[in-house]
C-alpha positions in Angstrom: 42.3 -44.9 -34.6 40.0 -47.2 -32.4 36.7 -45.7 -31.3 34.1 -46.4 -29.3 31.1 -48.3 -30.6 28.4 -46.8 -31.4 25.1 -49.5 -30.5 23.2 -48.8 -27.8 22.7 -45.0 -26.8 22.7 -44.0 -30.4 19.9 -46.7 -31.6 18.1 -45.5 -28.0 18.4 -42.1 -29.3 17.4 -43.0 -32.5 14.6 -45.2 -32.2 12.4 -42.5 -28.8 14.2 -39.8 -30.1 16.0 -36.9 -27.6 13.5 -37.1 -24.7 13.3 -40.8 -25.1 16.7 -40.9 -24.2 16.5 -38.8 -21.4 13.5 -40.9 -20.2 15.6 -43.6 -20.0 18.4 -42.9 -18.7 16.0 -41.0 -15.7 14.9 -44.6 -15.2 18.2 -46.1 -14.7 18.7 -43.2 -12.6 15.9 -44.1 -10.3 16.9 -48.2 -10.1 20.0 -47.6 -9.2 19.0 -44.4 -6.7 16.6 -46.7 -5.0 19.0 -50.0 -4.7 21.3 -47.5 -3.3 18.9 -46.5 -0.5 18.6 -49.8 0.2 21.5 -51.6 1.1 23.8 -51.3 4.0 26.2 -54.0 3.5 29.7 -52.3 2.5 30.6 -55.0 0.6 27.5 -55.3 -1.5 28.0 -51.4 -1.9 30.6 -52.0 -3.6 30.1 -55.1 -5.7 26.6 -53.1 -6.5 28.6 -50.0 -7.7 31.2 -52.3 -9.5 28.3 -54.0 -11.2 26.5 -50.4 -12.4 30.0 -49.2 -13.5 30.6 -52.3 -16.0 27.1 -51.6 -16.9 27.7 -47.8 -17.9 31.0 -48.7 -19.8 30.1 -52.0 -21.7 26.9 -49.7 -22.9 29.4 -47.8 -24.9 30.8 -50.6 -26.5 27.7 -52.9 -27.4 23.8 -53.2 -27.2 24.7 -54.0 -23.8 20.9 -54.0 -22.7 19.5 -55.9 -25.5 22.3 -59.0 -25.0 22.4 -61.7 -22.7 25.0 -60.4 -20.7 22.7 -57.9 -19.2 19.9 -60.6 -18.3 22.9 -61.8 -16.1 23.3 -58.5 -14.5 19.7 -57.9 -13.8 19.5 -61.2 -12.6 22.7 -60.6 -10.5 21.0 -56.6 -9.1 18.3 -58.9 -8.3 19.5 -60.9 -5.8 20.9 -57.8 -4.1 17.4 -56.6 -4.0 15.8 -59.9 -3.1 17.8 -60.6 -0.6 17.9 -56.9 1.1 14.1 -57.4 1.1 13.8 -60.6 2.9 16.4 -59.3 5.8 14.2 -56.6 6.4 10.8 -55.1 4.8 11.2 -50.9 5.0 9.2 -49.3 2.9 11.0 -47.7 -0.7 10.7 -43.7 -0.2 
């Protein structure tokens, strides 16, 4: 029987501890609530929620955070932010 690994949300949990994990995942929360807000685009709606889905399922199969996959990632929820920003500069609420 083939499960899941167990990396990332058990070391997060094990190194902060129960509120460290909710801490964190609170902070995802709020990146992804506020890139949300933010873009009108369909397409990059979708690509954006595409992106945070891999994100949420390869976490639960490898240190997904702490790898250089997910400096790819950022680098790619960055350029949905950076270039969102430039088009037009509306405040975050």
């Amino acid at each position: 029987i083939n499960y899941m690994a167990d990396v990332f949300w058990p070391y997060i949990y094990g190194q902060f501890g129960f509120f460290g994990l909710v801490i964190y995942i609170a902070i995802l929360f709020q990146i992804f609530k506020r890139q949300m807000v933010r873009l009108r685009d369909y397409n990059k709606i979708i690509a954006f929620l595409t992106l945070w889905i891999y994100i949420i399922f390869a976490s639960s199969a490898e240190a997904f955070f702490t790898n250089e996959t997910a400096l790819q990632s950022i680098i790619l929820l960055n350029i949905f932010i950076g270039v969102d920003k430039k088009k037009d500069d509306r405040p975050i609420s």
